[in-house]
C-alpha positions in Angstrom: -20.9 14.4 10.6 -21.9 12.0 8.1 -25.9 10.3 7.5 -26.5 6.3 8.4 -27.2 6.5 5.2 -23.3 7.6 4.1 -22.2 5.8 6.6 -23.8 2.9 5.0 -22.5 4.2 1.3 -18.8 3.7 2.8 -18.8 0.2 4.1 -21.4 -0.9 0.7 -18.3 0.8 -1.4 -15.9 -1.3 0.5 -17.3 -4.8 0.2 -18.2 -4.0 -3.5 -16.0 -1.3 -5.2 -19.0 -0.6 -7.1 -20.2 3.1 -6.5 -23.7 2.7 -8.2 -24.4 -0.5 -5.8 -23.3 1.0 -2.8 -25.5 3.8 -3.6 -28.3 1.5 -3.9 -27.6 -1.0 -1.1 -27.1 1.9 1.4 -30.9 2.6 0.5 -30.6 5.6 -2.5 -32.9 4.9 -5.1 -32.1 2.7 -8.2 -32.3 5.4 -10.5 -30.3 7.9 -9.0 -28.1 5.3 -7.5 -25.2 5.9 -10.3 -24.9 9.7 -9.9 -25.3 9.3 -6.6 -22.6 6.8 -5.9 -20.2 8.9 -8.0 -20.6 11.7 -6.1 -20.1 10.1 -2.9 -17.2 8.1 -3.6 -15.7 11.6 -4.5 -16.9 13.2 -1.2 -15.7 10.3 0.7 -12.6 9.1 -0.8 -10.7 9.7 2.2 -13.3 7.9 4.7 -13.7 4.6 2.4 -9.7 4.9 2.2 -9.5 4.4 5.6 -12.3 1.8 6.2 -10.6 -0.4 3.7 -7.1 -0.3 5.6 -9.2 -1.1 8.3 -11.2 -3.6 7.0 -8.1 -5.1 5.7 -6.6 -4.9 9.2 -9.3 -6.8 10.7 -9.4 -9.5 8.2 -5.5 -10.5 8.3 -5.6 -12.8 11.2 -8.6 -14.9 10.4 -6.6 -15.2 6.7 -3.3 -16.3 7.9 -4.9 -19.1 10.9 -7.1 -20.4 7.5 -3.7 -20.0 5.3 -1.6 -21.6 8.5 -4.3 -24.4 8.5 -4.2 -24.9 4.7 -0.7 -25.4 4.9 -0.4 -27.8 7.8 -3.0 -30.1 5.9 -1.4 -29.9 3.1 
């Protein structure tokens, strides 16, 4: 069982790819936020794995209606 606070580590890491500002936006503090991020992107490599395939997942149709829209005005 994971913390809001990993939780919140996971989808930071995933909108960013940046462990030491995940750490920090998912509310660790600045200076420990590079250790920290490290360390949790090794413990979770599995679980931010699989929020970015689904993250991915859930973007695709909004990105091919706008890519089906750019291409009918163009």
């Amino acid at each position: 069982m994971r913390t809001e606070k990993q939780e919140a580590f996971i989808e930071a890491y995933c909108l960013t790819g940046n462990a030491a500002k995940a750490a920090e936006m998912a509310g660790y503090s600045e200076k420990a936020s590079k250790q920290k991020g490290y360390s949790l992107k090794k413990q979770f490599a599995e679980a931010i794995a699989d929020k970015t395939r689904e993250m991915l997942a859930d973007g695709v149709p909004g990105v091919l209606a706008k890519l089906h829209e750019l291409i009918n005005e163009a």
